[in-house]
N, C-alpha and C positions, 0 to 999 in steps of 0.2 A: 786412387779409386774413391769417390764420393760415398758415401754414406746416405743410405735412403733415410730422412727426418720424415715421414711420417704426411697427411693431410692437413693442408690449415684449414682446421676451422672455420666455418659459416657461423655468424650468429643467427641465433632466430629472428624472427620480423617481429619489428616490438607488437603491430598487432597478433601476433599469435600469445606472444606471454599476456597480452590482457584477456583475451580470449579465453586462456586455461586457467587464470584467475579467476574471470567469473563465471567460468562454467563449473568450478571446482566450491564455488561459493552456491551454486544454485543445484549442483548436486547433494550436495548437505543439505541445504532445505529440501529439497525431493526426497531424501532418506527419511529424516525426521517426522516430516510429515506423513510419510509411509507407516510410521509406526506408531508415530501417534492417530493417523487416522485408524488402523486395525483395533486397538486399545479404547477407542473413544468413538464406534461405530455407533453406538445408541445416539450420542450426543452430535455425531454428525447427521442423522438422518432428522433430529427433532428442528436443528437450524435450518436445511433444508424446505421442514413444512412452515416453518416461521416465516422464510419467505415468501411461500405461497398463499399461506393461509394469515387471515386479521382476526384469530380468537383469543381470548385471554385465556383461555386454560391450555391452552398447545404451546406454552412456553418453552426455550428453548434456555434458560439458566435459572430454573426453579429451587428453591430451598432444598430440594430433593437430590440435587446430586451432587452436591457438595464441593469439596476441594478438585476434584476433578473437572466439574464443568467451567470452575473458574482458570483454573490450567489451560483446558481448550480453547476458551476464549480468547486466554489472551495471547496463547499459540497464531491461533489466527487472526486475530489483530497484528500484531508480530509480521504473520510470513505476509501481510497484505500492503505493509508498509517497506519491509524490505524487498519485496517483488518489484512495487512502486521507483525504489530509491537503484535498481540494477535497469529497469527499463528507462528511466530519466536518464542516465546516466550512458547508456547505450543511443540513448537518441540522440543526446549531445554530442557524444563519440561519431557518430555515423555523419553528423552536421558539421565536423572539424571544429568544435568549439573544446574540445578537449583533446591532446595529440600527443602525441610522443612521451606519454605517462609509464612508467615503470611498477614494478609488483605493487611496492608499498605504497606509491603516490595512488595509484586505483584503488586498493583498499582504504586509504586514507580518503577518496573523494567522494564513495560508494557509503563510508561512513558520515561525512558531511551531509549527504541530501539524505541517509536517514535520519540524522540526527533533526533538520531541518524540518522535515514530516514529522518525525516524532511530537516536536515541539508544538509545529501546529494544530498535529491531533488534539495533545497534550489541553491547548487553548480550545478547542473546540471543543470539548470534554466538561473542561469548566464553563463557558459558555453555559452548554447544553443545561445543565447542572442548576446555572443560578438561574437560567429561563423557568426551568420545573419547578424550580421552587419556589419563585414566586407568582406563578401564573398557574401553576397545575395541579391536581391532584396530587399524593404519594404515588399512589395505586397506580394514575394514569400514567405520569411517567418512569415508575419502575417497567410497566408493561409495555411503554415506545422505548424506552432503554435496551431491553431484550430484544426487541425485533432490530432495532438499530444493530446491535452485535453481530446478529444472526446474518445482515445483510452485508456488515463489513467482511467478514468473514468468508461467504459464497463469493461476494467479488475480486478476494483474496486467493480464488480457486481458480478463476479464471483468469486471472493476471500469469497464469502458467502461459498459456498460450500466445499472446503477443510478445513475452520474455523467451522462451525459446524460438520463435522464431525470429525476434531480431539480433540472437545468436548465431542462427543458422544462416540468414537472408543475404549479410555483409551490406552493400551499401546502398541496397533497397528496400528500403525502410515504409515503403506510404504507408504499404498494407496493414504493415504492423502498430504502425504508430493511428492508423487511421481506427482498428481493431481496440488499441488501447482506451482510446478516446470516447470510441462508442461504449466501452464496456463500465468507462466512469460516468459520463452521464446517465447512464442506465441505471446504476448505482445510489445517485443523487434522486433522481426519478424516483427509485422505489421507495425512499426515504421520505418524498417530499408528498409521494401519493400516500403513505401511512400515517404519518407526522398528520394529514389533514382529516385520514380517515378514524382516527383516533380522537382529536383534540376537537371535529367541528361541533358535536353535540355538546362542551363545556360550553358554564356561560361565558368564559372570557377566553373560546377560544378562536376565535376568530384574531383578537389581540394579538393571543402566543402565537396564530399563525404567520400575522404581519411579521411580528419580531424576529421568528423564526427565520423566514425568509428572507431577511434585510440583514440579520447577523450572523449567519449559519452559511446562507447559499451564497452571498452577493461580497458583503466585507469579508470576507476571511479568503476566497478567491482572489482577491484585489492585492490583497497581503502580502497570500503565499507567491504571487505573480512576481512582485515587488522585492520579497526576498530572494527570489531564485536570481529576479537582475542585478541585485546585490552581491549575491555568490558568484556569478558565471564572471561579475569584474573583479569581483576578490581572485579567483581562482586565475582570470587572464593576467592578470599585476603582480600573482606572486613568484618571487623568484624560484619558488618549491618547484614548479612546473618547466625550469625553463635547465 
């Protein structure tokens, strides 16, 4: 008499285990933010008017609030760049430029193009930085510094929306990626309409605007294009992947 051994086992579909990788990744940031938005409502409703409003006393990271407003900053700098680094990454997953990746290789790759962004904020930061300083006021660029924030941040909020739904969508992507797209130049937009609306009354600022424009919007684009073609053939050449 045979002996009943039981079911063989199915594995799961490697896209399901990336799936609950990065949905398990993007749920943690949805908590987190959940409570730090609760904690930090004042300071979320003051970036709000930052982006709508060009006054300089509606600032949104004032000497006034201290450790805290600095925390939420860079919270949402944080989730606006790892938002960024799970939709890049989902794009390329959905285009078959990425495949057959296991727990740690997607962690490992989703940490790459943050790291990536990181870097190039990183550089645009200093950028920004040595532009002010030698073309601007203190005054004038601590107060386009703050609405800069203010705007990375709210587009940080929005990047929820094309990120879940190119979890949900699987291998139809236009919308989302098309949604993403719109949501960063809009982004750039509101940067580059304050950046002017600020800077045009200086006497040299029409200068800082050229500059701006030429090393902010145009080379640093050029760059990040350039290193992502750099990654995507590091990433297809390495034997990690295969």
């Amino acid at each position: 008499m045979d002996m009943f051994e039981g079911y063989v086992g199915i594995r799961l579909w490697d896209g399901q285990l990336v799936d609950d990788v990065i949905f398990s990744q993007l749920l943690s940031l949805l908590i987190a933010f959940a409570i730090i938005f609760r904690s930090n409502f004042q300071h979320f409703v003051k970036m709000l008017k930052d982006v709508v409003y060009l006054k300089e006393r509606q600032n949104l990271f004032d000497e006034t609030i201290g450790k805290s407003g600095s925390f939420f900053r860079n919270f949402m700098t944080f989730q606006a760049l790892f938002l960024c680094s799970i939709a890049l990454f989902a794009i390329a997953r959905a285009r078959g430029m990425v495949n057959h990746l296991e727990e740690k290789e997607v962690l490992f790759a989703i940490l790459i193009i943050f790291s990536v962004l990181f870097l190039f904020y990183q550089f645009k930061q200093l950028s920004y930085y040595l532009l002010g300083f030698v073309f601007s006021p203190p005054d004038k660029y601590k107060f386009w510094k703050k609405n800069y924030n203010a705007i990375m941040g709210s587009w940080g909020m929005l990047l929820y929306i094309p990120v879940v739904w190119l979890m949900f969508v699987g291998s139809k992507t236009l919308a989302p990626v098309i949604l993403f797209c719109i949501f960063y130049f809009l982004c750039r937009f509101v940067i580059i309409y304050k950046t002017i609306r600020i800077f045009h009354k200086n006497n040299v600022g029409f200068l800082y605007i050229s500059l701006y424009l030429c090393t902010q919007e145009i080379l640093p684009l050029i760059f990040l294009y350039e290193g992502m073609i750099f990654l995507y053939n590091f990433i297809e050449t390495s034997t990690l992947w295969h």
